[in-house]
ZADRENMI-993757 format. One line per field, with one value per residue (C-alpha): residue in three letters; x, y, z. Coordinates in steps of 0.25 Angstrom, whole numbers, plus 2048, in hexadecimal, padded with zeros to 3 digits. Layout:
residues N
aa = [Ala, ...]
x = [X, ...]
y = [Y, ...]
z = [Z, ...]
end
This chain:
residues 248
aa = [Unk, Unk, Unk, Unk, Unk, Unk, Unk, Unk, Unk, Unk, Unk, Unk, Unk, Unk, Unk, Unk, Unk, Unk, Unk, Unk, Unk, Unk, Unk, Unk, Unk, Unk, Unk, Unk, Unk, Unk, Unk, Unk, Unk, Unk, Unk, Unk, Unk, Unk, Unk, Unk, Unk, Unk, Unk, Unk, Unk, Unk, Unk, Unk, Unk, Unk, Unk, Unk, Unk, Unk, Unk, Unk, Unk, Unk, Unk, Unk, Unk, Unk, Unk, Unk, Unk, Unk, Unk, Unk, Unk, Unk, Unk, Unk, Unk, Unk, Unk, Unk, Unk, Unk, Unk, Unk, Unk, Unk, Unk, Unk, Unk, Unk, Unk, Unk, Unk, Unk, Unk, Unk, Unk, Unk, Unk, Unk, Unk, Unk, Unk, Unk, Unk, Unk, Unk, Unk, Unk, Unk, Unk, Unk, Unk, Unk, Unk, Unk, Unk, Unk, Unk, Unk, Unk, Unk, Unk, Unk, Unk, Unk, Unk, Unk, Unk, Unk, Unk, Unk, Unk, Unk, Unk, Unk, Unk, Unk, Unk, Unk, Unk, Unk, Unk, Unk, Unk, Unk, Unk, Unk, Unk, Unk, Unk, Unk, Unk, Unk, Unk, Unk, Unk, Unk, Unk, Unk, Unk, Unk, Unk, Unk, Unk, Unk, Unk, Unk, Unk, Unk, Unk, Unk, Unk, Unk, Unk, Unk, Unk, Unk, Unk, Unk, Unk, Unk, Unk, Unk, Unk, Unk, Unk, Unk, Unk, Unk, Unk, Unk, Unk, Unk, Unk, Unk, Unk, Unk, Unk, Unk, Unk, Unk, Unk, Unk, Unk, Unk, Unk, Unk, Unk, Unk, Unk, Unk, Unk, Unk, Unk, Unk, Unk, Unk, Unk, Unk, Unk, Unk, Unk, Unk, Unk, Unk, Unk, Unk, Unk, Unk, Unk, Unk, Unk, Unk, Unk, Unk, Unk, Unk, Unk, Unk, Unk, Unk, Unk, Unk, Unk, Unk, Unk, Unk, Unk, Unk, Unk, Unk]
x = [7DF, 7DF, 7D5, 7D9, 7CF, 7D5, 7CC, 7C4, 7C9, 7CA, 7D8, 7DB, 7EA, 7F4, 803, 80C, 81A, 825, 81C, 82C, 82D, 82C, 81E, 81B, 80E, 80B, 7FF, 7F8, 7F3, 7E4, 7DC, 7E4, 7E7, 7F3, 7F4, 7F2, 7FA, 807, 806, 814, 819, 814, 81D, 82A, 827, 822, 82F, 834, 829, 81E, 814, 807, 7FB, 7EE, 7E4, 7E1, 7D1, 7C9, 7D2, 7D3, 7CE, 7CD, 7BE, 7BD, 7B2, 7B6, 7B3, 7BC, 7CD, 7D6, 7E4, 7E6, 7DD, 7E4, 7F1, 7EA, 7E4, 7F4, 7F8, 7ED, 7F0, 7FF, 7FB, 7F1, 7FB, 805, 80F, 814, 81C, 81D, 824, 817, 816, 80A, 807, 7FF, 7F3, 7F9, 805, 7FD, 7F7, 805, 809, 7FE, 802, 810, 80B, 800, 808, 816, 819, 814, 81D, 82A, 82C, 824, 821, 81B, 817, 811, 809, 806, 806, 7FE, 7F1, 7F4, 7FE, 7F8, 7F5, 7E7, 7DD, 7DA, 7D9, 7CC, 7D4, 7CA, 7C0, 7BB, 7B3, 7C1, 7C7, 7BD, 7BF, 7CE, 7D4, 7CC, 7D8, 7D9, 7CA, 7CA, 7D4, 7CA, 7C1, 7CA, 7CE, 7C4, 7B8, 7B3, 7BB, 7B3, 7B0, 7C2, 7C2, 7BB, 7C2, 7D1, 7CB, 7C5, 7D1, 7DC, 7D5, 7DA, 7E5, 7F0, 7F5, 801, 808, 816, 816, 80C, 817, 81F, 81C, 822, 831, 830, 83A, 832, 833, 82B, 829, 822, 823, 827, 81D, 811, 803, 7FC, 806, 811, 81F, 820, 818, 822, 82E, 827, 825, 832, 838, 82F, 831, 83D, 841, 83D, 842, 83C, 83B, 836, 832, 835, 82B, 81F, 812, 809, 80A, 817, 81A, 810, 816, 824, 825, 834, 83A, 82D, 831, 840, 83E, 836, 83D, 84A, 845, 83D, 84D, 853, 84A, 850, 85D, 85A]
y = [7E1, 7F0, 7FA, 80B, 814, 81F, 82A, 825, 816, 80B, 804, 7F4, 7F4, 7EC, 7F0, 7E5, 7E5, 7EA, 7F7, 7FC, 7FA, 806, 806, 800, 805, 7F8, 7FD, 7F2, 7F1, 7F4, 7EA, 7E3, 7E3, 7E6, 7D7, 7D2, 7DC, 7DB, 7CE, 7CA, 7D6, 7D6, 7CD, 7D2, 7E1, 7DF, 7DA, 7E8, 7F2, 7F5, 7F2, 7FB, 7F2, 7FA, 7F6, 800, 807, 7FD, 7F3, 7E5, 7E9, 7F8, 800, 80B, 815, 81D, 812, 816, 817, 822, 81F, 82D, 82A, 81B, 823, 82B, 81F, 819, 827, 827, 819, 81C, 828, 81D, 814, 81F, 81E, 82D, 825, 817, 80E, 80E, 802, 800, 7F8, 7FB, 803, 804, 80A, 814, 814, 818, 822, 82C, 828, 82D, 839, 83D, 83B, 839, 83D, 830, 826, 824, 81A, 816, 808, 808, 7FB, 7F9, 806, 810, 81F, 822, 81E, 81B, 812, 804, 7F9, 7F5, 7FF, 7F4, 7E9, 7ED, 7EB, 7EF, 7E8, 7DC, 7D4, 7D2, 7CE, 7C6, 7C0, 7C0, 7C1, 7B8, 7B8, 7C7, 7C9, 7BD, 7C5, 7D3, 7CA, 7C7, 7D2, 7DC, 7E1, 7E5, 7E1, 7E7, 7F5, 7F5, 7F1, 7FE, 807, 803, 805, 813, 817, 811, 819, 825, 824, 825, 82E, 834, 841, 841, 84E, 848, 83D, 848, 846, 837, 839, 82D, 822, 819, 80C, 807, 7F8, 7F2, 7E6, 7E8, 7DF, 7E7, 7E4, 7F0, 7FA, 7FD, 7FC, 80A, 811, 80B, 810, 81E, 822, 81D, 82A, 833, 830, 836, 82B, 81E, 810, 807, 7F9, 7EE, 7E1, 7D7, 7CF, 7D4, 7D8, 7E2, 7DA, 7DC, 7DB, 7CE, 7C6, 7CA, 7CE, 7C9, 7D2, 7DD, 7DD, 7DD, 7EB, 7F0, 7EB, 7F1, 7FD, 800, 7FC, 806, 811, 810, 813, 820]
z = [846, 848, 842, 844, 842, 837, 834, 828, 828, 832, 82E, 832, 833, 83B, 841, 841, 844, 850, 854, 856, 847, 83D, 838, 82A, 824, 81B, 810, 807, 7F9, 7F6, 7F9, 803, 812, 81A, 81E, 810, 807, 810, 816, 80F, 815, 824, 829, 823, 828, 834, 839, 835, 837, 83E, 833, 831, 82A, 828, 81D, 813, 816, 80D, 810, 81A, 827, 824, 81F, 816, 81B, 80E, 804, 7FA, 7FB, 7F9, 7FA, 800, 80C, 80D, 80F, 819, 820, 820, 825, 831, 835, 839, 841, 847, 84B, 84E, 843, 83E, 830, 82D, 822, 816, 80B, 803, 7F7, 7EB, 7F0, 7FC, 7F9, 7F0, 7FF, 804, 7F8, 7FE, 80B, 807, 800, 80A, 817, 814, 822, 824, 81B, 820, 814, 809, 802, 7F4, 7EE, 7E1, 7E0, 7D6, 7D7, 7CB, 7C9, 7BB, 7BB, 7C0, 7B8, 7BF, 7B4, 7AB, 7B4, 7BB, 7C7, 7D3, 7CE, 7D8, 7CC, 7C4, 7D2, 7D6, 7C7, 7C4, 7D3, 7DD, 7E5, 7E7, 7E8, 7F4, 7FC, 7F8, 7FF, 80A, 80D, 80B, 810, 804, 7F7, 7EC, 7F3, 7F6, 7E6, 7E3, 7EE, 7E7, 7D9, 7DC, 7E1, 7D7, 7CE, 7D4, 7DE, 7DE, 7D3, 7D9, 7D2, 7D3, 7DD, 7E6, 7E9, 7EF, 7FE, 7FD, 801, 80B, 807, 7FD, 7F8, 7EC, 7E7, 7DD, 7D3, 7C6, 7C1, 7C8, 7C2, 7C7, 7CA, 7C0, 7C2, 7BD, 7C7, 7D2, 7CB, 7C7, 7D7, 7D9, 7D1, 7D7, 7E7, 7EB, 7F5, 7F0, 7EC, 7E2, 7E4, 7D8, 7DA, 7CE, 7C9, 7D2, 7D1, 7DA, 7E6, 7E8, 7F6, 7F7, 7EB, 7EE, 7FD, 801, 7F8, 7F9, 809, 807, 800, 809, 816, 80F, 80B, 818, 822, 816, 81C, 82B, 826, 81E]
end
């Protein structure tokens, strides 16, 4: 499995897909890995695109030399690894921290985006429910969520030291202003269930009305995990969406 050498971070990522295919820049959710936060999605895009499959700094197969994140430099990791593989735009999707991951993407090299998929992310720091839940916290995971905390394990090279990198963080980023969303013109699709436990509804519908070019999408009865609990109809959207693209 391939490992590129960025400036300030040595990324695992894999390509998989027709390499004629138009380039598909698939971001995970904090504390997953490529292969385990899209595996329901692998299969069904790769027939279509050529998929782009890094591991976030911290995460999977990639280090951190910084020992800390910062959702802007994760952007830039994402941005350096397309000029890596030779890619001027590509196709973006993220979920949860990584689609906050792909937001400063969009913002910060918008150049770079040709289209942009949001799933269940928040814009403000404010406005997700996980405050009172002490939801970084490895003792309560350990306690109420062995089966998360096995994967952490699994998964990770260091589970408590990511805990803390995602805590640190969430504390701060992102906080988006209205006007700083300006740069994100790129045609944009944004998805989330209606029952979400972490992000609100709300925050989905309330970037839909500020981005000039976007397109809302809610998933009845779903929770976070959106694309994982209901990935038929979470790649029908996105499949459609993406074919929409091609005749604009």
């Amino acid at each position: 499995m391939p490992i590129v050498h960025l400036r300030s971070v040595d990324l695992h990522y894999e390509l998989i897909g027709p390499d004629e295919a138009e380039p598909l820049l698939l971001i995970h959710g904090a504390t997953s890995t490529f292969r385990s936060g899209w595996r329901h999605q692998i299969p069904a895009f790769s027939k279509h695109y050529h998929l782009i499959g890094p591991d976030l700094r911290g995460h999977g197969g990639s280090n951190n030399p910084a020992d800390r994140l910062d959702l802007r430099q994760m952007a830039d990791d994402m941005a350096e690894l397309l000029t890596h593989l030779g890619y001027e735009t590509a196709h973006v999707c993220g979920h949860s921290g990584g689609a906050s991951t792909a937001l400063f993407l969009a913002v910060r090299h918008p150049e770079r985006v040709r289209t942009l998929i949001l799933v269940s992310n928040n814009f403000e720091k404010d406005r997700v429910r996980i405050g009172k839940l002490d939801f970084w916290n490895p003792e309560r995971i350990r306690r109420d969520m062995p089966q998360w905390w096995r994967q952490l394990q699994r998964l990770h090279r260091d589970p408590v030291r990511l805990l803390r990198w995602w805590e640190e963080e969430d504390a701060i980023r992102p906080n988006f202003q209205p006007h700083e969303l300006a740069p994100v013109t790129m045609p944009t699709l944004l998805l989330n269930g209606d029952r979400d436990e972490i992000i609100p509804l709300e925050q989905t519908i309330k970037l839909y009305h500020i981005l000039p070019n976007a397109q809302l999408g809610v998933i009845p009865g779903t929770g976070h995990r959106v694309h994982a609990l209901r990935p038929g109809l979470f790649n029908k959207l996105v499949l459609d969406f993406l074919a929409r693209q091609k005749h604009v």
